[in-house]
C-alpha positions as CSV (number, residue, x, y, z in Angstrom):
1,X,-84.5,-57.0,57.6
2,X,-81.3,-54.7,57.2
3,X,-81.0,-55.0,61.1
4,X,-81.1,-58.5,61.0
5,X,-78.7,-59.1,58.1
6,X,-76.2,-56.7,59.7
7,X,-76.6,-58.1,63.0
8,X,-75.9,-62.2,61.9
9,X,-72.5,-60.8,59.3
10,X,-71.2,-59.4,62.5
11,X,-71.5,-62.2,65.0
12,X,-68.6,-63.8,65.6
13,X,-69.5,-66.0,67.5
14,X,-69.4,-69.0,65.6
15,X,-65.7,-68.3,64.7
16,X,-64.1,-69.6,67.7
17,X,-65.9,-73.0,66.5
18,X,-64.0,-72.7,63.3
19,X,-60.7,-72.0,64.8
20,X,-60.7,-74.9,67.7
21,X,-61.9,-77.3,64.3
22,X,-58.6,-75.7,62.3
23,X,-56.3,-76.9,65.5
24,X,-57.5,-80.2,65.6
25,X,-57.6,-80.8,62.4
26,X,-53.8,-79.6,62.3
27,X,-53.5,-81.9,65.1
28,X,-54.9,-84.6,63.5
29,X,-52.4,-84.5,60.4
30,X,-49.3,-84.2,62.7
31,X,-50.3,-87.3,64.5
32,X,-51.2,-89.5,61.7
33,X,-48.1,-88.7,59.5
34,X,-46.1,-89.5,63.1
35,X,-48.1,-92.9,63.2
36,X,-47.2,-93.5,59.5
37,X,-43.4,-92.6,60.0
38,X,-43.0,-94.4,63.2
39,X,-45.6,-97.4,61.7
40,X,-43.6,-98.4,59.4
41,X,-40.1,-98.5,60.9
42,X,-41.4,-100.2,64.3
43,X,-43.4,-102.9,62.1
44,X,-39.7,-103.9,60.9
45,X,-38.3,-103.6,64.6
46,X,-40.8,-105.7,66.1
47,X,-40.6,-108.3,62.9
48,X,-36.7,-108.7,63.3
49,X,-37.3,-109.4,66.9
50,X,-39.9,-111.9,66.4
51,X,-37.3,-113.5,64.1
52,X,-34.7,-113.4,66.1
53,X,-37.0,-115.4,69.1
54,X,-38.1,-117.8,67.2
């Protein structure tokens, strides 16, 4: 049972799982704050132009 125990705390195997799920979510939050930022000044862009046409 010892074996066992020992063997499964040092497989690492699963780790590289956990570190490719860190990077997107890190990816995840850059891109969605750059939606929000962008969002939010284009929505006023593309409103002022739609004024400006009609």
């Amino acid at each position: 049972m010892a074996a066992v125990l020992q063997k499964l705390w040092s497989d690492d195997e699963g780790q590289d799982i956990a570190e490719y799920a860190v990077l997107v979510a890190a990816i995840l939050i850059i891109v969605v704050g750059t939606i929000r930022l962008v969002g939010s000044q284009s929505n006023t862009v593309f409103s002022n132009v739609a004024s400006a046409v009609q």
